[in-house]
C-alpha positions as CSV (number, residue, x, y, z in Angstrom):
1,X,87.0,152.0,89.5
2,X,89.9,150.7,87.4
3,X,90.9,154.1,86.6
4,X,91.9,153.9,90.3
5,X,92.9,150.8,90.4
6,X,95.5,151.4,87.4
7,X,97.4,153.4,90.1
8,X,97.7,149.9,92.4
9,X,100.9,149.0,91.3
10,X,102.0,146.6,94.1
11,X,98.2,144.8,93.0
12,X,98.8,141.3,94.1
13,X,95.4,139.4,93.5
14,X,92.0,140.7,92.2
15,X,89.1,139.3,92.0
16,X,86.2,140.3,90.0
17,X,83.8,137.3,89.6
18,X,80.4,136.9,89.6
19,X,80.1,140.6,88.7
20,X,77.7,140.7,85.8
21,X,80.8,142.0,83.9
22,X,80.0,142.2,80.1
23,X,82.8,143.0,77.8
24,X,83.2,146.9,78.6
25,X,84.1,146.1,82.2
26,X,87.0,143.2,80.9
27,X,88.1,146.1,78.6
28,X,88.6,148.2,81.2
29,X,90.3,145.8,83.2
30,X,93.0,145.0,80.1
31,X,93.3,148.9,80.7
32,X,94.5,148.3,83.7
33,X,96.5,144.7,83.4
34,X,99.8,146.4,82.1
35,X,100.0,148.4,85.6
36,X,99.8,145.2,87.9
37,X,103.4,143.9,87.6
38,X,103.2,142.0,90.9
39,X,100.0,140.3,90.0
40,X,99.8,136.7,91.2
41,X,96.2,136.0,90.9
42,X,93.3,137.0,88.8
43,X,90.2,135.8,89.2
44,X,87.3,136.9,86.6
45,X,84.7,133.9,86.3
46,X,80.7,133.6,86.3
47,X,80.6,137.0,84.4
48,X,78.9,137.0,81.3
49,X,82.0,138.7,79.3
50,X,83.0,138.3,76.7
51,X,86.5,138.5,77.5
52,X,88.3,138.9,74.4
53,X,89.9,142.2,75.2
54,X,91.4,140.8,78.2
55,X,92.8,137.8,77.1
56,X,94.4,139.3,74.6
57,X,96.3,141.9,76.5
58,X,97.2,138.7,78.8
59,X,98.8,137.1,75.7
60,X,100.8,140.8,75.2
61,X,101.5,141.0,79.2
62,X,102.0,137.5,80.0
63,X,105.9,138.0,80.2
64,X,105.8,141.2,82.1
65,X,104.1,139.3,84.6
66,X,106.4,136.6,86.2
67,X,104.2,136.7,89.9
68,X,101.4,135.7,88.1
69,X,100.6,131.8,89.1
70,X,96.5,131.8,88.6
71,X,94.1,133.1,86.2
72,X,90.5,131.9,85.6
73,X,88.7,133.9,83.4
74,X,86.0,131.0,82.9
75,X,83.7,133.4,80.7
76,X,82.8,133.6,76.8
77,X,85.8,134.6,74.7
78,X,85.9,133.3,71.0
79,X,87.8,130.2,69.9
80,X,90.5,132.3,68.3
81,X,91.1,134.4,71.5
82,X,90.2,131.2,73.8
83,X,93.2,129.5,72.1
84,X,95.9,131.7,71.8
85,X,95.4,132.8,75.5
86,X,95.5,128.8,76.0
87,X,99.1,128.9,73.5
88,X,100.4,131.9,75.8
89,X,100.1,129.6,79.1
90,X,101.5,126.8,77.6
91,X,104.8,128.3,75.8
92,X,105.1,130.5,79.5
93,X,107.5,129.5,81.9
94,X,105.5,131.5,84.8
């Protein structure tokens, strides 16, 4: 699925929560994160995770992605990863 969904450029919000997505599927969605340069929302809570792969390419993205105004990725992720993605936000002027 987020082979195809790489090719959803204009992708404006997507929602993935409560899933059951372990940390394959949030690598899979990083994948996919550089091709959604419109995104304004993305929603990835009450999935088991961890989400370390994602919130890292978020931290790498984050400026490509001036739309974006919401992101809850409310899942495990270690400290390290947790608070740079936290640093990211707070140094972003989206």
């Amino acid at each position: 699925m987020c082979t195809a969904l790489r090719r959803c450029s204009g992708l404006q919000t997507f929602y993935f929560s409560t899933n059951n997505i372990g940390a394959d599927g949030f690598a899979s969605v990083a994948a996919a994160l550089p091709h959604w340069r419109e995104l304004q929302r993305l929603l990835g809570w009450g999935n088991p995770g961890p989400a370390d792969e994602l919130a890292r390419v978020l931290v790498q993205e984050l400026p490509q992605l001036p739309m974006l105004v919401h992101v809850d990725i409310s899942v495990p992720m270690s400290d390290d990863v947790r608070s740079e993605l936290i640093g990211a936000f707070e140094s972003s002027t989206c």
